[in-house]
N, C-alpha and C positions, 0 to 999 in steps of 0.2 A: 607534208604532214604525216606524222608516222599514226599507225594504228595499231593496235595487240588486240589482239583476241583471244578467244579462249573458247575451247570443243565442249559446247554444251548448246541443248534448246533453246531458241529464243526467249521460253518465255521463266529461264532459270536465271537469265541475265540482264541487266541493266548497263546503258552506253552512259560513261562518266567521264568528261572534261579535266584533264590533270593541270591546272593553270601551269605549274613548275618544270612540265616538259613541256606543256604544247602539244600533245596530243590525245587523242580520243580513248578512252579504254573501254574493254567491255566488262565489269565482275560480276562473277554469280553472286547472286541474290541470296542474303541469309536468311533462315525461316522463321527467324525469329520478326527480325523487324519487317519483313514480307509481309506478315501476318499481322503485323502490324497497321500498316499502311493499305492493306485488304478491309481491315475494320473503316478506318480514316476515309477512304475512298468510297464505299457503300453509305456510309453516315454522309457524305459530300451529293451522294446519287439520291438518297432521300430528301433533301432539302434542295434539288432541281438542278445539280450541274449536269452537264452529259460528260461522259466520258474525257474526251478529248479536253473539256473545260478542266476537269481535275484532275488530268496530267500536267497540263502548266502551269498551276497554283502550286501542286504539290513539287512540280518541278523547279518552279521560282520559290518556294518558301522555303526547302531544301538547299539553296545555293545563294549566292552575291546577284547587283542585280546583272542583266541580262539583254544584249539584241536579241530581238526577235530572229534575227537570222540564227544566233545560238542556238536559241531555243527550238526553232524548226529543225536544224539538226540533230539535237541531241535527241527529239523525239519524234524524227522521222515525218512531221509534219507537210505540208504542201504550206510556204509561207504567207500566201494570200489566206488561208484558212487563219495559220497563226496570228496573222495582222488583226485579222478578227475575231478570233477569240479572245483577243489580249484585250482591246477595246471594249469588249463584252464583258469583262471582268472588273477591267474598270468602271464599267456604269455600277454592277453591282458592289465596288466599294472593296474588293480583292485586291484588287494591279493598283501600281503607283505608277508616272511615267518620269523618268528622271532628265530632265530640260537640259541632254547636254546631245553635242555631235562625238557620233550616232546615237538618236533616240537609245535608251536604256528603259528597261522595267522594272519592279520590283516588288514583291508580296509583302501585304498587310499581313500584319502578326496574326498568326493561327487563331487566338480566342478572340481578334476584333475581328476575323473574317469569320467567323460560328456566330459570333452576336449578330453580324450584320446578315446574314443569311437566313436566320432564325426570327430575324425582326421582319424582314420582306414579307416569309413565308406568316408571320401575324399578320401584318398591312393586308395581306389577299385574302385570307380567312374572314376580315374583320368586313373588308368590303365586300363580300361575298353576304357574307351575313345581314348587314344593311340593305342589299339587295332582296334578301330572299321574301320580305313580305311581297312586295314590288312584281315580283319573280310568278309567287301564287297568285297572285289578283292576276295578273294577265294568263296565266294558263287558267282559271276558273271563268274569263271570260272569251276563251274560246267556246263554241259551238259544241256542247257534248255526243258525244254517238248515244243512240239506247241501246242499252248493252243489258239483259238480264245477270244481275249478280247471281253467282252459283259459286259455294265451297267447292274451290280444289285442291287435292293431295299433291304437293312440287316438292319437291326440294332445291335447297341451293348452294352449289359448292364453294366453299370460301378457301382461299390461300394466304400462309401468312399472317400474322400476331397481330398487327393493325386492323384487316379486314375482320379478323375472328374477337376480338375485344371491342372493336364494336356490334358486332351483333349480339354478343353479349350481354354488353349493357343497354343494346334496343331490346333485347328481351327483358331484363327485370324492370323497362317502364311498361312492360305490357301485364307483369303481372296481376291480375282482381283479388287468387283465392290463394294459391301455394307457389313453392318454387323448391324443387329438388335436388342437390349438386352433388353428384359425383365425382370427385377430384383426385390426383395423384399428386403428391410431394413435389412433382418439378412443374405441373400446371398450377396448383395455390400458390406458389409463389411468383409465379407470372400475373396471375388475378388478382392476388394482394397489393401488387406493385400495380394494377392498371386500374384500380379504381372500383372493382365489380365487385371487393368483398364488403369495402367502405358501404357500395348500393345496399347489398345485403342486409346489412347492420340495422342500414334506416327501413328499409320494408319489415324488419323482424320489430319493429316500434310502432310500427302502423296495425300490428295485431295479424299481420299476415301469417301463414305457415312456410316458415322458411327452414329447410331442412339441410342439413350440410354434412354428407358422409366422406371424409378423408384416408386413403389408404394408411395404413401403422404405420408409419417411416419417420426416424428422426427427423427428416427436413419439416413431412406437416405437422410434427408435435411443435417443433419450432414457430412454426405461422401461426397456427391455430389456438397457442398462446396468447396470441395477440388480439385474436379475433373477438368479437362483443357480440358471442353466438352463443345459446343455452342451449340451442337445440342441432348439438355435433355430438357426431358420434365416431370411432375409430371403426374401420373394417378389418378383417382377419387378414394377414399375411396372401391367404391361400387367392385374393382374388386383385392381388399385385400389377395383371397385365389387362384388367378390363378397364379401358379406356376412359379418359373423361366424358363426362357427358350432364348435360341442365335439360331440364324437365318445367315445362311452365303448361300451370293450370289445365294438365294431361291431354293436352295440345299441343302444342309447340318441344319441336325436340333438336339442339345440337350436340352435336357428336364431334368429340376432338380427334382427329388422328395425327398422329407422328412417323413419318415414315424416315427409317435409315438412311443418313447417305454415306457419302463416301467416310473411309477412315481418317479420323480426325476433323473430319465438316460437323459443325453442326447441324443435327437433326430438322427437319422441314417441318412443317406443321400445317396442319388442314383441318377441315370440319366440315361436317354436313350437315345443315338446317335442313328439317321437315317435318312436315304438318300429318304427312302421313299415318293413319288412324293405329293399322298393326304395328307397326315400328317404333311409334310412340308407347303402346300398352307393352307391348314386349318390351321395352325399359323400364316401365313405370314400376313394371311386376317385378323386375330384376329389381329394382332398388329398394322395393317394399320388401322382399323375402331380405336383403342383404341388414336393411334397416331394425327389423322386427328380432333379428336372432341377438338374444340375450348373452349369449356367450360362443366365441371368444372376444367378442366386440365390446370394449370400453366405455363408455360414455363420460363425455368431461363437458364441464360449463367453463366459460369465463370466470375468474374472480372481479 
């Protein structure tokens, strides 16, 4: 069996089967569809594959079908692993096995293997949920400790757009009296798309004070269009790099942060929840001084 290779990193190249020679090639990876399949494989890893599982989806779904002995070599596997993974794929409705000597495999089309993995991931939610009263009655009939309640100041660090839009939206069901938001142009439209401004809307209907301060940037003139908010207002230019941050009922405080990563990665994202008394009033103050100045700050409504 002849081999070619090519003087690069491992991980700039990809081992590719030439049916037409018969032998193995190595090519660099373009960065184009790299980055591609970068997306494809993370969106595969949030919906429960592990790794090793969406190398050989995406490696069968990319090719004819395949022995499993192909398949462990082209990606370096151990084939008692690969026997099992391939099985494991097929429970979940991935893999096909094709009934001929030697056993063959073959991947379900890419949008009925996203349906079908998106459906799982409901079925477990849905019984989790069925569960969860079931769930509380038996932890509230366990034996309580006497514990005296006492307010304390924590905070807690959150990672990640999943984690941080839900605490989000657990804070505007906590709010009684007001709710204060500080946003930048590339967070409103994260918040718009997750459902927290839609909340907003309906609490500004309940007679709540719901306040929404937007940095001036075409992207939030764009959103804030849309939004069924009277009580928004533009901030000046000059305060561009103060972070997102919500304010509830001058209690409760998150804090967005965004840290840089590498060139051309997307940016990371974080937040800090806390109850803590000065750190909350030291926002609150920040946004009332930022809220109150009558110019250069705009105010627009909804039509």
């Amino acid at each position: 069996m002849v081999v070619e290779t090519i003087a690069e990193s491992p991980q700039r190249v990809v081992k590719l089967y030439d049916e037409n020679t018969g032998a193995w090639k190595f090519v660099r990876k373009d960065k184009g569809p790299l980055k591609s399949i970068g997306l494809i494989e993370n969106m595969f890893q949030k919906l429960g594959l592990s790794k090793n599982e969406i190398k050989v989806y995406v490696y069968l779904a990319r090719s004819k079908e395949r022995k499993a002995s192909e398949i462990s070599e082209a990606l370096s596997l151990h084939r008692t692993e690969t026997y099992r993974i391939l099985r494991d794929l097929e429970k979940r409705g991935l893999v096909l096995s094709v009934f001929e000597k030697p056993l063959k495999f073959i991947a379900t089309p890419f949008e009925r293997a996203i349906d079908a993995l998106i459906e799982a991931k409901k079925l477990r939610i849905q019984r989790l949920e069925r569960r969860k009263k079931d769930l509380i009655g038996i932890w509230l009939s366990l034996p309580q400790p006497e514990v005296k309640r006492t307010r304390k100041e924590v905070f807690q660090v959150l990672e990640g757009e999943e984690q941080i839009d839900f605490k989000a939206n657990e804070l505007i069901q906590s709010v009684h009296e007001q709710i204060s938001v500080f946003v930048s142009g590339e967070d409103l439209a994260r918040l718009y798309h997750s459902g927290f401004v839609d909340r907003l809307e309906k609490l500004s209907k309940k007679d709540l004070d719901v306040r929404l301060l937007a940095n001036d940037s075409r992207k939030s003139h764009f959103f804030i269009e849309k939004i069924q908010l009277a009580n928004v207002k533009f901030a000046a230019s000059d305060v561009e790099d103060v972070p997102t941050f919500v304010l509830v009922d001058q209690e409760q405080l998150l804090l967005m942060i965004r840290k840089d990563d590498e060139e051309g990665k997307r940016a990371k994202i974080a937040a800090l929840w806390t109850n803590y008394d000065a750190f909350v009033k030291a926002l609150e103050k920040l946004f009332s001084e930022l809220w109150n100045i009558e110019e250069p700050l705009k105010v627009t409504s909804s039509s």
